[in-house]
C-alpha positions as CSV (number, residue, x, y, z in Angstrom):
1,X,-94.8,121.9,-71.1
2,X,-93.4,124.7,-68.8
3,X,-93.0,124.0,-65.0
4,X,-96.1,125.1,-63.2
5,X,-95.7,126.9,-60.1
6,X,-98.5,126.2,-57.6
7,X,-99.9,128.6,-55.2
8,X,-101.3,127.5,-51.7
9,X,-104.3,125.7,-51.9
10,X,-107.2,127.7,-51.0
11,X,-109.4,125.6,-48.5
12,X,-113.0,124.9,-47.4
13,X,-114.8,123.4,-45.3
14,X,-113.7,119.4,-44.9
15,X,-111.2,118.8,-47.7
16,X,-111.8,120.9,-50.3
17,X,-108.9,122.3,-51.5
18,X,-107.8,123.8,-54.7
19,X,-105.1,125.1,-56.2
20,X,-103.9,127.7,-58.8
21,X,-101.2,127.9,-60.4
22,X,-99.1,129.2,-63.6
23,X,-96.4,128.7,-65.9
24,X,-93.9,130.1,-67.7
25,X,-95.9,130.3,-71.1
26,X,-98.9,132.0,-70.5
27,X,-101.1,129.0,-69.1
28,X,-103.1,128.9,-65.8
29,X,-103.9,125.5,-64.1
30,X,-106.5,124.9,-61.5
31,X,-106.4,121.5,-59.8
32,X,-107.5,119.6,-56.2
33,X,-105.1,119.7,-53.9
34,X,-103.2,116.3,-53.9
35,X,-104.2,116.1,-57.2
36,X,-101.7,118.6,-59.1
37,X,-101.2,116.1,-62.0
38,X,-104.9,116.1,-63.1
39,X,-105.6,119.7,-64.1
40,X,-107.6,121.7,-66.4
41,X,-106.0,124.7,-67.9
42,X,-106.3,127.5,-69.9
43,X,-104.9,130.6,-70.7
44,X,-104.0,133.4,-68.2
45,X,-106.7,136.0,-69.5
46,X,-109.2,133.2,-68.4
47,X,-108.3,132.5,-65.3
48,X,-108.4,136.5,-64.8
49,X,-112.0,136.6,-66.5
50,X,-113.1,133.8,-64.1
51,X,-111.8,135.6,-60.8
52,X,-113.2,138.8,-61.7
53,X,-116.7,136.9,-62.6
54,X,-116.9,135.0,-59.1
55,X,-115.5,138.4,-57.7
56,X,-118.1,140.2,-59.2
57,X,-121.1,137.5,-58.0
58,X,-121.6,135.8,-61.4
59,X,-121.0,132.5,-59.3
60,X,-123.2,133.6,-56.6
61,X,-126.4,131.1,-57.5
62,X,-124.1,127.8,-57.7
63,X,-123.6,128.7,-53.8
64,X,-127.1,128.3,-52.9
């Protein structure tokens, strides 16, 4: 497995933090911050689809 190279955790309220990252290989990772070696990942194109979706409000009713 290629190095992944975190970006800063994006934060909410309390402690929720996440964080993105990527590696050399095409992967994206997301994981809780503090918690980098327990990750789901997937391709890049994904991680692109899912930004976009939440971007675009197809998230919208999980923040009501």
């Amino acid at each position: 497995m290629s190095e992944i190279q975190w970006e800063e955790p994006f934060c909410g309220e309390g402690n929720s933090c996440f964080r993105i990252g990527v590696d050399a290989t095409g992967n994206a990772y997301i994981a809780v911050h503090g918690e980098e070696d327990r990750f789901i990942t997937d391709s890049r194109d994904a991680l692109r689809t899912m930004i976009l979706d939440i971007k675009a409000g197809k998230a919208d009713h999980l923040l009501r």
